[in-house]
KOLVOTI-931875 format. One line per field, with one value per residue (C-alpha): residue number from 1; residue in three letters; x, y, z. Coordinates in nm, 4 decimals. Example, Ala and Ser with C-alpha at 12.3 -4.5 7.8 and 13.67 -1.06 7.14 Angstrom:
<pts>
mifi = 1  2;
torpa = Ala  Ser;
xx = 1.2300  1.3670;
yy = -0.4500  -0.1060;
zz = 0.7800  0.7140;
</pts>
This chain:
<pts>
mifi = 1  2  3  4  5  6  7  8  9  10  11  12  13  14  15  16  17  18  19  20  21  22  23  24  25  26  27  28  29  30  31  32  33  34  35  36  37  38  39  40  41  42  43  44  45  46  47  48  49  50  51  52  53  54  55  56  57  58  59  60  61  62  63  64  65  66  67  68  69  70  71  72  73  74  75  76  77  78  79  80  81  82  83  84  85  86  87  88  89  90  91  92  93  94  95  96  97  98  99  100  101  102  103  104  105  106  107  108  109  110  111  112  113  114  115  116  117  118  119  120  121  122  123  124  125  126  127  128  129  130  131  132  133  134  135  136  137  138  139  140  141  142  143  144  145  146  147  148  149  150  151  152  153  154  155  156  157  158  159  160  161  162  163  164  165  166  167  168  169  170  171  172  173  174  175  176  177  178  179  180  181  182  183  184  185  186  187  188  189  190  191  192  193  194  195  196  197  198  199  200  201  202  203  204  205  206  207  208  209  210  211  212  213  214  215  216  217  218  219  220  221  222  223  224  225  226  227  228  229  230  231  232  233  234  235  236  237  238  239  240  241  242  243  244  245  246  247  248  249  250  251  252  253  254  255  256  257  258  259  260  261  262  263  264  265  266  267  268  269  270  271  272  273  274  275  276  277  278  279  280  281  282  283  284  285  286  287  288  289  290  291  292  293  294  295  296  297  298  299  300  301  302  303  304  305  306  307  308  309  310  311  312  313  314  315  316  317  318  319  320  321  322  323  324  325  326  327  328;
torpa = Unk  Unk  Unk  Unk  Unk  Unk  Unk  Unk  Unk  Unk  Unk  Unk  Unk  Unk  Unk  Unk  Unk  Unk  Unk  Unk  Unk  Unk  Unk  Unk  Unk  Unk  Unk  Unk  Unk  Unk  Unk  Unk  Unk  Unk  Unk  Unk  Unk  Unk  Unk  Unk  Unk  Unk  Unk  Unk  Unk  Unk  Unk  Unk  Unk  Unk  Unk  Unk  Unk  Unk  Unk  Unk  Unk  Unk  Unk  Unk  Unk  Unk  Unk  Unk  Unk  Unk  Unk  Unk  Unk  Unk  Unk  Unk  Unk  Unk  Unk  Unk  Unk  Unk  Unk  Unk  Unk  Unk  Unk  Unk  Unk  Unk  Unk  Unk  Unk  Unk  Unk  Unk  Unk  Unk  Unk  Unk  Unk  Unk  Unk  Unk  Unk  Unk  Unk  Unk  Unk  Unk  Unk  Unk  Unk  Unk  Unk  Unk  Unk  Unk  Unk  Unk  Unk  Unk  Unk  Unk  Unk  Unk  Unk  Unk  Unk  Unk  Unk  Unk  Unk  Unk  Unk  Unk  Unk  Unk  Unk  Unk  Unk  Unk  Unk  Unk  Unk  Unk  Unk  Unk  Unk  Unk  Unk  Unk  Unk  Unk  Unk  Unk  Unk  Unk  Unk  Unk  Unk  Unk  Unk  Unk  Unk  Unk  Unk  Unk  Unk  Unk  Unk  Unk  Unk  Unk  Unk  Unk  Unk  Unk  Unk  Unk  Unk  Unk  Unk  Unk  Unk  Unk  Unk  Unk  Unk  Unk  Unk  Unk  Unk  Unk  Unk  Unk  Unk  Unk  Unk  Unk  Unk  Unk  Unk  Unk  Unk  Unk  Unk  Unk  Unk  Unk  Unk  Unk  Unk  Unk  Unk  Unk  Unk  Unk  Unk  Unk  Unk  Unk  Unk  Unk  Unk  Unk  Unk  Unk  Unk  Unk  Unk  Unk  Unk  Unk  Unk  Unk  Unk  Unk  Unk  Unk  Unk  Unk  Unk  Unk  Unk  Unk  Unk  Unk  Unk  Unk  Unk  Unk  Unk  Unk  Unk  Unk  Unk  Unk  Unk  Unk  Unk  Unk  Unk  Unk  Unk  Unk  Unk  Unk  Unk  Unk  Unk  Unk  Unk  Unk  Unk  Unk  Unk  Unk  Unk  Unk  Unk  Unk  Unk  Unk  Unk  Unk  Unk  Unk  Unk  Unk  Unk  Unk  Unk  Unk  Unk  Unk  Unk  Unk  Unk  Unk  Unk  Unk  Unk  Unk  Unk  Unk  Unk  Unk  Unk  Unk  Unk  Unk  Unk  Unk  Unk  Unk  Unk  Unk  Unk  Unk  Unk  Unk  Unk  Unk  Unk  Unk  Unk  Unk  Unk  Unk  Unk  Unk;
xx = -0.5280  -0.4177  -0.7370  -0.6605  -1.0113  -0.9556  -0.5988  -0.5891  -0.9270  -0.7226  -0.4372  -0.5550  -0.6682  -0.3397  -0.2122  -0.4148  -0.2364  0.1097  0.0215  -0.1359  0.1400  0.4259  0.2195  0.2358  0.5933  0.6913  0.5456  0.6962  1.0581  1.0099  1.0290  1.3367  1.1813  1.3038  0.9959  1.0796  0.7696  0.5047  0.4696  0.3840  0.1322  -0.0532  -0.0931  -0.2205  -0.4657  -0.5966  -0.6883  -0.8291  -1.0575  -1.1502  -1.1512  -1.4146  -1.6052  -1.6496  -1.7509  -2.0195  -2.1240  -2.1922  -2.3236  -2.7153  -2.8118  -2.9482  -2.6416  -2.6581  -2.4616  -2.2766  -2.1671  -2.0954  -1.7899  -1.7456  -1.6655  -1.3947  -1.2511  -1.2265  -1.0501  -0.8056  -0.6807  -0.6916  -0.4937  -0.2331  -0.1997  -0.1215  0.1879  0.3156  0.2686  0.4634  0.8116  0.7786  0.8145  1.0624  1.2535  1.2140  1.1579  1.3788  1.6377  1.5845  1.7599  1.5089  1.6053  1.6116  1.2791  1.0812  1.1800  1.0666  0.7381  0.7058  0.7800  0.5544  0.2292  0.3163  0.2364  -0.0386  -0.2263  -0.2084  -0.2612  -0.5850  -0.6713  -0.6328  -0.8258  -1.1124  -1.1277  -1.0759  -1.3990  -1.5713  -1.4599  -1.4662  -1.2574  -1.1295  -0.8890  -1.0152  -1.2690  -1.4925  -1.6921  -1.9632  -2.1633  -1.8709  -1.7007  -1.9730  -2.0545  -1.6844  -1.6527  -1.9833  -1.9105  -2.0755  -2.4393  -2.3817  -2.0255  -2.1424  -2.3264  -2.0848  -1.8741  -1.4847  -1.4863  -1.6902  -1.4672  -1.0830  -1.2034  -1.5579  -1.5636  -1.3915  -1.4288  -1.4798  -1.1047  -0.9530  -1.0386  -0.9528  -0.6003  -0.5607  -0.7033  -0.4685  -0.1886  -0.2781  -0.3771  -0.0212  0.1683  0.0404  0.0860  0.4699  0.4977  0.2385  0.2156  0.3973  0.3748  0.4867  0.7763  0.8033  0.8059  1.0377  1.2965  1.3116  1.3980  1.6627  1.8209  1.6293  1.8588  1.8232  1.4584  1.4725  1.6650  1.4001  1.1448  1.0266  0.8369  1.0575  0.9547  0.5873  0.6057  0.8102  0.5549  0.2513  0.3635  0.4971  0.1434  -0.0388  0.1781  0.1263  -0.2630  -0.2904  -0.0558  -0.3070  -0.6026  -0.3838  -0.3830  -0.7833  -0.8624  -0.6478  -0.8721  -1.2262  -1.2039  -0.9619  -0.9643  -1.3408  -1.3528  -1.1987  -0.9085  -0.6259  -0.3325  0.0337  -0.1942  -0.0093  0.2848  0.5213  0.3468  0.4621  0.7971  0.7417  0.5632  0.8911  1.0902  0.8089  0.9125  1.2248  1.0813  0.8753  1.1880  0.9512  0.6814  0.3784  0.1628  0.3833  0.3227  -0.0513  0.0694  0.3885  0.1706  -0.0728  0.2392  0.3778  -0.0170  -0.0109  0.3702  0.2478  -0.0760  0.1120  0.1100  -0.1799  -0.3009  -0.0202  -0.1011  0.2319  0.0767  0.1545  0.5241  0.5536  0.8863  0.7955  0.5021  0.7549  0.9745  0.6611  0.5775  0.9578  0.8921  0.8031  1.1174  1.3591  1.2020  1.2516  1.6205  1.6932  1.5210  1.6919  2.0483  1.9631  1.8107  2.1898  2.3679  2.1733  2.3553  2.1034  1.9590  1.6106  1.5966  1.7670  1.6361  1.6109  1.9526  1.8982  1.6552  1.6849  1.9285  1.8118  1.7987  1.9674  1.8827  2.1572  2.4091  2.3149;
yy = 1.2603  1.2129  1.2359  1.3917  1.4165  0.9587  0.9710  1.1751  0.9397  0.6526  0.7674  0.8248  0.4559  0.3214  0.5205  0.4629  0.1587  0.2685  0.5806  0.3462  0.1049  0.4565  0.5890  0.2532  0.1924  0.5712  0.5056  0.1838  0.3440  0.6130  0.3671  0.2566  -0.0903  -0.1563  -0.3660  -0.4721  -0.7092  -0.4496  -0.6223  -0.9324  -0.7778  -0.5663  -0.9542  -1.0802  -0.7878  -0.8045  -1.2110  -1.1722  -0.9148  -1.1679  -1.4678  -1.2682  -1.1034  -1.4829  -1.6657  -1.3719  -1.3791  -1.7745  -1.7798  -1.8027  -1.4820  -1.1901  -0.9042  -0.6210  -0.3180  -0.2065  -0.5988  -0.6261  -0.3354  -0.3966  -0.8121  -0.7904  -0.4570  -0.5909  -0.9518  -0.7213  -0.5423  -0.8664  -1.0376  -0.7482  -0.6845  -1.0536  -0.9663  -0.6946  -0.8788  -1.1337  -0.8926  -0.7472  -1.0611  -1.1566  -0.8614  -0.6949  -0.9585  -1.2188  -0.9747  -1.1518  -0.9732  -0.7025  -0.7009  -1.0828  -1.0979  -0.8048  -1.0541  -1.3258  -1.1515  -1.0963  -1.4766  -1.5724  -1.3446  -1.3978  -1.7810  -1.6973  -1.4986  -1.7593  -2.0711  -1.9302  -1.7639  -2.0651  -2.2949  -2.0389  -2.0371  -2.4011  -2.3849  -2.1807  -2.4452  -2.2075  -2.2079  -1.8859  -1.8516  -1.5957  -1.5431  -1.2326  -1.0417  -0.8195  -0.7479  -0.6933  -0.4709  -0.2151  -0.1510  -0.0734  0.1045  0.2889  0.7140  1.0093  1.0496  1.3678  1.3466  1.2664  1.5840  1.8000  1.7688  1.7436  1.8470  1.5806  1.3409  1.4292  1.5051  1.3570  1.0241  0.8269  0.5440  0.5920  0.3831  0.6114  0.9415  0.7305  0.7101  1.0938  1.1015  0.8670  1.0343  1.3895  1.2188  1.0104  1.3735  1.5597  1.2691  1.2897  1.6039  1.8129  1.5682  1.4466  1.0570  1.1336  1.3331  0.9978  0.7991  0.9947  1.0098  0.6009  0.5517  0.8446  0.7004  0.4146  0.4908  0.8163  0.7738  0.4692  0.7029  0.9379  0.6773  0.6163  0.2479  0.1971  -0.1716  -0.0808  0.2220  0.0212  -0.2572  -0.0017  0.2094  -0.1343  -0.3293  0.0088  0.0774  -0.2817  -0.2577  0.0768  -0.1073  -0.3987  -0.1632  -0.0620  -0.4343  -0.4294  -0.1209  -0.2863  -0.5411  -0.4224  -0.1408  -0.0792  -0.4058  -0.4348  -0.7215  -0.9800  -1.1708  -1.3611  -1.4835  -1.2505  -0.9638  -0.7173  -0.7066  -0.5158  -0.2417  -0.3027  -0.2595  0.0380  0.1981  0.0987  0.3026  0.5730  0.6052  0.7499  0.9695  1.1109  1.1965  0.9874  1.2618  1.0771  1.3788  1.4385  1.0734  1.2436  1.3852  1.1498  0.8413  0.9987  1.0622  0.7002  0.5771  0.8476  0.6826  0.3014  0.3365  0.6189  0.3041  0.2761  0.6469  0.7595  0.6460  0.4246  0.2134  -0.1132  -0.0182  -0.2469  -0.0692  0.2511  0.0824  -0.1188  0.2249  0.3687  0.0888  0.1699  0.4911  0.4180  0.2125  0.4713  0.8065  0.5451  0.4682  0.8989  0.9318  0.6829  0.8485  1.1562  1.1415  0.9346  1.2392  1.4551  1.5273  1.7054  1.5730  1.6451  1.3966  1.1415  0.7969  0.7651  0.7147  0.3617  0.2685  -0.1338  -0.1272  -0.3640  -0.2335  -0.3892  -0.2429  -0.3970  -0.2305  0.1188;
zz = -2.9096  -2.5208  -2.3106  -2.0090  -1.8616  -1.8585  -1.7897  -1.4628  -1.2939  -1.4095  -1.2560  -0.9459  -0.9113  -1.0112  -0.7758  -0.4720  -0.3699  -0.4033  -0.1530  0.0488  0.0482  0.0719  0.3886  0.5787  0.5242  0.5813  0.9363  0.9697  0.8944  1.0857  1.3819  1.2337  1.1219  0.7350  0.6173  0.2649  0.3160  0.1759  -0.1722  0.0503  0.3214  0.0546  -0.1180  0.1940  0.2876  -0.1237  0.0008  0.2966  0.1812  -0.0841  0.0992  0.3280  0.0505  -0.1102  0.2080  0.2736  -0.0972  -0.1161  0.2329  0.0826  0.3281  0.1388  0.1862  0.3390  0.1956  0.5215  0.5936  0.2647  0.2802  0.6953  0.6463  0.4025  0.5166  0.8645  0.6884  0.5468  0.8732  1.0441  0.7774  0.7313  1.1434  1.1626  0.8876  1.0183  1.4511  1.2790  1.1286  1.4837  1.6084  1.4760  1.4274  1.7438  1.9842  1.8336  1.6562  1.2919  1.0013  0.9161  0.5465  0.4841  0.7405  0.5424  0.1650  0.3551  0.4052  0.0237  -0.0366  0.1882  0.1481  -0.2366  -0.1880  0.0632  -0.1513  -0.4655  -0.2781  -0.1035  -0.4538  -0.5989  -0.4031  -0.4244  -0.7929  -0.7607  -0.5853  -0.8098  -1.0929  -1.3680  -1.6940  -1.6351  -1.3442  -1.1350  -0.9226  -0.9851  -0.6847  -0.8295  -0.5595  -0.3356  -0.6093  -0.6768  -0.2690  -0.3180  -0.5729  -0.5545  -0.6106  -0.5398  -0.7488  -0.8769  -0.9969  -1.3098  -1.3454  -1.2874  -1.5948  -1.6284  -1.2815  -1.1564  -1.3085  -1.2165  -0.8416  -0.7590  -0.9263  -0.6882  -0.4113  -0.0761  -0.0139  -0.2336  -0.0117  0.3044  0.1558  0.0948  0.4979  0.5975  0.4458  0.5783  0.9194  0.9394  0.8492  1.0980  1.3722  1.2765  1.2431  1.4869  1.7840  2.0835  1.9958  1.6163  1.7793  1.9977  1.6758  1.5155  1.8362  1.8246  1.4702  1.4738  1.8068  2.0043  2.3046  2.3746  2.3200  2.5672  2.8538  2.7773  2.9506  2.5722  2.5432  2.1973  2.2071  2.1843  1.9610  1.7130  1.7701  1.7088  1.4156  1.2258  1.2884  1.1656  0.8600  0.7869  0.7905  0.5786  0.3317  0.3316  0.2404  -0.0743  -0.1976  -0.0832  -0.3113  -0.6363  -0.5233  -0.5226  -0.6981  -0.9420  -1.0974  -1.0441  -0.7965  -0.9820  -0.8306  -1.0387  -0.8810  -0.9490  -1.0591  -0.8440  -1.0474  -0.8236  -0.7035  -0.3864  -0.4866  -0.6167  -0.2864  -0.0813  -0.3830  -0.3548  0.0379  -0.0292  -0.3734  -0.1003  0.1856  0.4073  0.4378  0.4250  0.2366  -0.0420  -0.1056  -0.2473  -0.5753  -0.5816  -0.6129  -0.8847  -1.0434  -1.0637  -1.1163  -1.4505  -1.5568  -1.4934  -1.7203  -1.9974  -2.2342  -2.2697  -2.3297  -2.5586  -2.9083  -3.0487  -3.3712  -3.4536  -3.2948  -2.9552  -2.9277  -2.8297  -2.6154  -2.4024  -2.3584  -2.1884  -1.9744  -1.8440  -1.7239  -1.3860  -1.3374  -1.4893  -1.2712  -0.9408  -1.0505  -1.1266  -0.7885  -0.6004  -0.7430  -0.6935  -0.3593  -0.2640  -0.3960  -0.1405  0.1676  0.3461  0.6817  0.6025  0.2864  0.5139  0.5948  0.9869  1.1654  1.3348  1.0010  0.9871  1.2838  1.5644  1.8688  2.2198  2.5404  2.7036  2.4782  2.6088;
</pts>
């Protein structure tokens, strides 16, 4: 019988880092950067939370509860600032290819991610590679004390994180900056036409530089929450999978608002885990045609969203165009 009271928590946490992942890269684009690189910087921020997380767990002090969240949270915005400095860099300093610079990004934080994840459970030297941070995980992962007594309800809406309400914040927050302020109407003005913006006396160098490095770290905190909470501290190299595919496919499912990106990521969470919750037997048929279902909905979304002509549900006019002053 299909539990829903376990499938909708579970959901949720599958889902956290793609709507992390979605709400940085909708503010990325909507500075008309095309960072296919988000599978790569939510790697690296997932690492550098560990890395920091390890050295503070094996440093022989006795750990304190608010270092013990502040040290690796703070690795994991330094890590995934550092990613997203570097596309800038390159793409809007030194011009590079946005597309082949964002899967560049991927390769690299990819190998970043196992090669530092390696050598830590090298360190470790146990027989099972991973490394696992409990202490880390449950400051992380500790929830409200009296969710539990509160029944059904407790459980679908109280029983969470304190990473997974800072993602529904950050959405909200990032949706109103676009939509209810003068710098999100800023934003907005240099992806749709950098020039105009520029004439306007708009910095478009730094506000492409800005929303890019702060997309990058709120994607990072998705790949810290799979991290530290959903998959209970323990760290083993390729276990992302391609989630951060599927939050760059969950940018456009969403017509890059950043607060429909809320439900649309519980959504996609609910499809990636349906496998698992849907009773199929001894038939591994039917159990691979579930774990599809993500895949399929993104590839009916993606066509349908092309046969759309309307300007609202458009990408941003000068989205992965580079932009040259001179050519005003």
């Amino acid at each position: 019988m299909f539990d829903i009271v376990s499938f909708i928590p579970r959901a949720v946490m599958q889902g956290i880092p793609l709507m992390l992942g979605c709400t940085g890269e909708t503010l990325t684009e909507k500075s008309g950067n095309l960072n296919l690189g988000t599978a790569g910087i939510m790697y690296v921020g997932g690492i550098c939370g560990v890395i920091g997380a390890f050295l503070y767990e094996n440093s022989g002090v006795e750990m304190n509860p608010v270092l013990t969240v502040l040290i690796p949270l703070l690795s994991c915005i330094v890590g995934s600032a550092l990613m997203g400095l570097l596309y800038c860099f390159l793409t809007v300093t030194l011009r590079a290819n946005q597309n082949v610079t964002g899967l560049a990004l991927t390769t690299f934080g990819v190998g970043f991610g196992n090669f530092y994840g390696g050598s830590l459970i090298k360190l470790v030297k146990t027989d099972i590679p991973s490394i696992v941070l409990t202490r880390t995980s449950q400051a992380f992962s500790r929830k409200l004390p009296f969710a539990g007594s509160l029944g059904w309800f407790g459980k679908i809406f109280l029983s969470y994180s304190f990473l997974a309400y800072l993602a529904i914040v950050i959405a909200l927050a990032a949706s109103w900056v676009l939509n209810r302020t003068r710098t999100g109407l800023h934003l907005r003005a240099v992806g749709e036409n950098p020039s105009t913006a520029d004439t306007a006396g708009i910095n478009v160098v730094a506000y492409k530089y800005t929303a890019t490095i702060l997309g990058s770290v709120i994607s990072g905190l998705g790949g810290l929450y799979y991290v530290m909470d959903y998959a209970s501290g323990v760290w083993t190299n390729n276990a992302f999978g391609d989630r951060g595919w599927l939050a760059v496919a969950l940018v456009i499912f969403t017509v890059w608002r950043p607060a429909t990106s809320i439900l649309a990521s519980i959504l996609f969470g609910g499809l990636y885990i349906l496998n698992v919750f849907i009773p199929t037997g001894m038939n591994l048929a039917i159990k691979e045609i579930y774990k599809m279902a993500p895949y399929v909905v993104t590839i009916v979304v993606l066509v349908i969203s092309s046969m759309r002509n309307k300007r609202e549900n458009q990408p941003p006019a000068s989205l992965g165009l580079p932009y040259f002053r001179e050519d005003r």
